[in-house]
N, C-alpha and C positions, 0 to 999 in steps of 0.2 A: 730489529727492524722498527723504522717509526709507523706510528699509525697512520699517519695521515699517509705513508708508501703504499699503506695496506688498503688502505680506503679507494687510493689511484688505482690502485691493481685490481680491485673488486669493481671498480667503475669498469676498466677498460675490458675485465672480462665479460661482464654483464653487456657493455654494447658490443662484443664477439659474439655471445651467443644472441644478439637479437640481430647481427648479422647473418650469422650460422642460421638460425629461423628462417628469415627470409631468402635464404637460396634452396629453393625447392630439389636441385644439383645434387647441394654439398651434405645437406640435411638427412639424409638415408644413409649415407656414407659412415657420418657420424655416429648416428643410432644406432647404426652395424659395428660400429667398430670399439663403441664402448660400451654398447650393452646396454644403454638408457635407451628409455619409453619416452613419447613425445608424453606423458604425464610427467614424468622425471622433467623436465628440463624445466617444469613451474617450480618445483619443488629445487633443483639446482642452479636455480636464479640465486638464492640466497648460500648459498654452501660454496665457500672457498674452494676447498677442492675441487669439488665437480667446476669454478670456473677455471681452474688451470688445469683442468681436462680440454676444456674446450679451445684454451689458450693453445695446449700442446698440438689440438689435433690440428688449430689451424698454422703451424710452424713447422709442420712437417711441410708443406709446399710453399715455395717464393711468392707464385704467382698469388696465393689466399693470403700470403704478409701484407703481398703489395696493395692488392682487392680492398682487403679490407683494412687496412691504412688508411689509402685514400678514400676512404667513402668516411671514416673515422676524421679525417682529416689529426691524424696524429705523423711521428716517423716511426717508419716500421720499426725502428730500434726498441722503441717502447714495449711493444709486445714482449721481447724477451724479459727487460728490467720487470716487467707487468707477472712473466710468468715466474721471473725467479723469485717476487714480494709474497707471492700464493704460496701455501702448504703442499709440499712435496718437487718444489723445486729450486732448491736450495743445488750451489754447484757440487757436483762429486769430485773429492780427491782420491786419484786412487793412486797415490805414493806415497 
């Protein structure tokens, strides 16, 4: 992976979760579901991982690709190329 893929991907994590911030909704949801404190999320602002965490949790639904896409003004495709550049989401072969 080149760097500059990795830097794209830590950008577009980093404006998810300052999307994910501000929906007061989806933000409890998250914190339920991966176990981070809203102290964690200063702290994984900067940690790869923790932003394709946030990548993942928002690719489990359409409608938060599309949300926050267009508020990103990116295409939703991005997100995944975005989550597979991040540590731990690399594709699985299982053949």
């Amino acid at each position: 992976m080149r760097e500059n893929e990795l830097n794209s991907a830590e950008t577009i994590g980093l404006r998810a979760l300052g999307w994910l911030v501000g929906h007061d909704d989806l933000l409890p949801v998250f914190l339920g579901a991966s176990g981070a404190s809203e102290g964690d999320l200063r702290a994984g602002a900067s940690d790869p991982v923790f932003l394709g965490s946030v990548l993942d949790f928002i690719l489990m639904d359409d409608a938060w690709v599309i949300e926050f896409s267009e508020a990103a003004g990116i295409a939703p495709e991005k997100l995944g190329r975005a989550r597979q550049a991040l540590p731990g989401g690399e594709a699985v072969n299982w053949t």
